[in-house]
N, C-alpha and C positions, 0 to 999 in steps of 0.2 A: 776485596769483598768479604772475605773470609775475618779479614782485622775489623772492618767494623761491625759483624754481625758480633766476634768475638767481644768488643768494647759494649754494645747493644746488652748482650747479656748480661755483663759482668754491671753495667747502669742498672738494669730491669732485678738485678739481683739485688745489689745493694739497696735500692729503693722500697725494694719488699723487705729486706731486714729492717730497714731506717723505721718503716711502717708498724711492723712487727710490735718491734720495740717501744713505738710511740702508743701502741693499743695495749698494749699489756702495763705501761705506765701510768696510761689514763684509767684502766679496770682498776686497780690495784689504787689509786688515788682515790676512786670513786669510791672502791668497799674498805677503806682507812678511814676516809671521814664518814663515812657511815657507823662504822664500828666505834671511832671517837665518839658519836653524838649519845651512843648508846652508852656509852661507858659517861657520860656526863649527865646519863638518867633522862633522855630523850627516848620516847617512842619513832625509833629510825629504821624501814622498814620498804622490803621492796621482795617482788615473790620472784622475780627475774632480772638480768640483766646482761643486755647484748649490747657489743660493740660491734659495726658493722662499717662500708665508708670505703676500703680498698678502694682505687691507692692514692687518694687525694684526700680524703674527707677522715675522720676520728667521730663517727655515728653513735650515740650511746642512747638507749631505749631502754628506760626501766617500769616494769611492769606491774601497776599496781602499788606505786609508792604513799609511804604515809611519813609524815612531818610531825610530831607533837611536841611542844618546849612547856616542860611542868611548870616553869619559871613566869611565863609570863602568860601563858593558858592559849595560845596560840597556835591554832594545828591546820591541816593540810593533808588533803586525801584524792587521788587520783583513778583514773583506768590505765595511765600511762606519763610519763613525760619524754622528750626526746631533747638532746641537747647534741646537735652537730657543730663540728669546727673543723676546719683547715688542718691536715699535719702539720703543717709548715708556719701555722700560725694559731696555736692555742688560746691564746689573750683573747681572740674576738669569737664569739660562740652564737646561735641561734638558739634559740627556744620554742618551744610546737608543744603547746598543751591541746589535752581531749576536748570534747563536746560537752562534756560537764566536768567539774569540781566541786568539791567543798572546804570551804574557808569557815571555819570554827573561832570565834574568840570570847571572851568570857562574857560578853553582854548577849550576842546572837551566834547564828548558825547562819552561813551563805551558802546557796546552792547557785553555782555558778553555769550556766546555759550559753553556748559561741558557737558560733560557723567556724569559726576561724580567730585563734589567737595566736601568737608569735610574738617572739620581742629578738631585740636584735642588743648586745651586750658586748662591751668591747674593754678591757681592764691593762692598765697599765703593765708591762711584761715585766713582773716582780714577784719576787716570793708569796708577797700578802694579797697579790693582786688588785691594787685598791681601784677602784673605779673611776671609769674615763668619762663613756658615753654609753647610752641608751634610747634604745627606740622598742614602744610600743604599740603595735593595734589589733584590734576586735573589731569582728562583725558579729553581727545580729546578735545583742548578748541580753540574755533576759539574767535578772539575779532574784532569786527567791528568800524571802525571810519570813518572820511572822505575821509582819504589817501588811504581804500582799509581794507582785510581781511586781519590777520597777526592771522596765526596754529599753537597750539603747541601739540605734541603727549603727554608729558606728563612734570607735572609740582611738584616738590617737595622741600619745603619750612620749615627751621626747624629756631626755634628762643630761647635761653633760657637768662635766665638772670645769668652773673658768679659769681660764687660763690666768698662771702666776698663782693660784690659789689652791691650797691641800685641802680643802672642808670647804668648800664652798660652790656651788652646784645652779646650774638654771634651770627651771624645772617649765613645762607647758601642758596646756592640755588642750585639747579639742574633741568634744561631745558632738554628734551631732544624731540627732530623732530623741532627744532622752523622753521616756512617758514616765511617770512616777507611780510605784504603787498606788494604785486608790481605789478605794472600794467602788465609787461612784461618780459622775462626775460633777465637777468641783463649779458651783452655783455660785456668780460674784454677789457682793450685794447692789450691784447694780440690776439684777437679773440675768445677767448672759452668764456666758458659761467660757470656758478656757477650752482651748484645743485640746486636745490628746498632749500633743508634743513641746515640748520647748522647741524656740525656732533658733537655739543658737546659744550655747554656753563651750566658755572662754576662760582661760587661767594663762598668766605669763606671769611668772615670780622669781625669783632667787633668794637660795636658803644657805645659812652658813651654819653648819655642826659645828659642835666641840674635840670632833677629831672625823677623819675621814671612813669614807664607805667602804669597806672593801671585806676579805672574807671572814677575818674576825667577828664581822657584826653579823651574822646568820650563829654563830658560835657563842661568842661571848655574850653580845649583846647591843645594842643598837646605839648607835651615835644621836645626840640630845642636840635640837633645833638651837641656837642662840640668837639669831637674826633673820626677820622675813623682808622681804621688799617683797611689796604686790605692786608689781607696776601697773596692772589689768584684770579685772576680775569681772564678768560680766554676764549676765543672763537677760534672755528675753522671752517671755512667756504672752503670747498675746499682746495685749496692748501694756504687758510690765514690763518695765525696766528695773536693771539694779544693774548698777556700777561700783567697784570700790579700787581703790589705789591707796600706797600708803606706805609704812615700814613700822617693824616694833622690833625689840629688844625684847629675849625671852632670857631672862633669870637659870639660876641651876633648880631653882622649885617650880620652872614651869610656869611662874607668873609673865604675863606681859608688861610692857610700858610702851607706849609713843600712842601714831593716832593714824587713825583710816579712816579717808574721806569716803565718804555712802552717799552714792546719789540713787534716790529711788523715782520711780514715774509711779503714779496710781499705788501707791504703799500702801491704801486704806485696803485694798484688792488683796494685798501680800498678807496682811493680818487675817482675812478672812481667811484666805488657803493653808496660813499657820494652823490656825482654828480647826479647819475643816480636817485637817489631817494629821492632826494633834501631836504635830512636832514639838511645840513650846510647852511645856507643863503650863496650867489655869496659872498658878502663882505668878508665873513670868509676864504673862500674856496680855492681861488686862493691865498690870502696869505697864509695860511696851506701849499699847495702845492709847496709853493716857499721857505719858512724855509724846509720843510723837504727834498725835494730836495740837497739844499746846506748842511744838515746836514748831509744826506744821504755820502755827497762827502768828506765831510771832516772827516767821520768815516771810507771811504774806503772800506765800503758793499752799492752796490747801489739798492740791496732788501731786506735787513735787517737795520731793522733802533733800535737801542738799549740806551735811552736817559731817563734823568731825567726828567720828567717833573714838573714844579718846581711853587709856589704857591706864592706871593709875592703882599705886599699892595694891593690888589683885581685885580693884573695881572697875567697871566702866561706867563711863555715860556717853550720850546720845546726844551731842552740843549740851548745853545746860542741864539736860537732865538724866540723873542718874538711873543706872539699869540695875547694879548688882552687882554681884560676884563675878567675876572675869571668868573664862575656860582657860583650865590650866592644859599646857600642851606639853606633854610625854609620850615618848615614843614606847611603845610597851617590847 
């Protein structure tokens, strides 16, 4: 009895050292990159920080952190973050942000509002850590900007990297309750009016970077899209539809090429609510409305609109008719 109470401690002993050791490497890791991002002329900044989790868990709770990258004007500001892991298994981590944040970038200000955020983060067990899999979700999340408050009931976000491939990732999303900032509500020209809510938006895609995700790109700088496949992409608002599936090739300038098929229900409906909430600048708008129109006419559905939309030397069009200048896609 004696031997094994003796072997009992001498386990319970070295467990606590193993522990020990594992929290003074993760504090010390945590205030190094900190110190790096400062010395790379980041605003890198936190008034506390506890590790906590004995004797299974590495608990880290940092109080009051601030994020800012001069470089790309991109900042981050908290009441707290917490980041738990396994001793025995560091690669896979939790994430527990507060009830509010704010997300800064050089166009707006987000004020971010949740019940409940968490993501779950899991990185290949390597120096650079480069990224495996990810899981996101939110509850009850309001976001604030200038234009108004835009709800969403609930938000769930899943990201892996496929297999056999170093840069190339499956990405998903599911929204469900989203209300859109608006001032008032949104009047068709048919006379009725739209719910509160979308009853349903969808993303299944995969994206292939130029080099892989991993911790460099919080540091350095962010790995650059080169190919999308939309296998799904869907929204439904009322009696609208919009559909699109597709693939393009993204340039090193950010330009696109290939094509996405758009299927729309009731699109005359969509223009009105571009309109009414003046997502499309006037310039765009009324041309939009005058291609899809005649497109509309010479497909012979005058509410279903069903068309390539097609990506070419940094223009698009709309089947036959041209729209513009394409959106260049950079990751800032």
């Amino acid at each position: 009895m004696k031997r094994l109470l003796v072997i009992v401690i001498i386990i319970m002993t070295c467990w606590s050292v193993y522990w020990y050791v594992a929290m003074r490497g993760a504090k010390s890791g945590f205030e190094s990159w900190f110190e790096a991002r400062r010395a790379a002329g980041w605003q890198a900044e936190y008034s506390a920080l506890e590790i906590n989790g004995f004797p299974n868990r590495i608990d880290a709770t940092f109080d009051k952190p601030v994020l800012a990258d001069p470089a790309t004007g991109l900042a981050w500001e908290a009441a707290f973050l917490q980041i738990f892991a396994l001793s025995y298994k560091p690669n896979h981590v939790i994430m527990v942000w507060p009830k509010s944040q704010r997300l800064s970038t050089p166009l707006t200000h987000y004020n971010i509002a949740s019940e409940d955020m968490r993501a779950s983060v899991v990185m290949a067990p390597e120096t650079s850590l480069p990224f495996e899999r990810a899981n996101l979700v939110a509850q009850a999340m309001a976001v604030t900007t200038k234009a108004g408050i835009t709800t969403l009931g609930g938000v769930q976000v899943a990201a892996s990297r496929l297999e056999g491939a170093d840069s190339e990732y499956r990405l998903s999303a599911n929204i469900d309750g989203l209300a859109p900032a608006l001032s008032g509500p949104l009047t068709l020209r048919t006379g009725g009016a739209l719910p509160r809510q979308l009853e349903a938006l969808r993303v299944d895609a995969t994206m292939k970077f130029d080099r892989p995700w991993d911790l460099s790109t919080i540091e350095t700088g962010r790995p650059q899209p080169t190919r999308l496949k939309l296998r799904l992409a869907e929204a439904k608002w009322g009696d609208l539809e919009l559909a699109m599936a597709g693939a393009v090739e993204i340039g090193v300038d950010g330009h696109l090429s290939g094509r996405i098929t758009l299927k729309a229900r009731n699109w005359r409906d969509i223009i009105t609510i571009l309109r009414q909430m003046n997502a499309v600048p006037d310039t765009w708008i009324d041309p939009l409305e005058q291609g899809l129109s005649l497109a509309a006419q010479l497909s012979g559905n005058q509410e279903t609109l069903d068309l390539p939309l097609d990506f070419k030397n940094g223009q698009m069009a709309l089947g036959p008719i041209p729209l513009g200048p394409a959106p260049v896609i950079r990751l800032r």
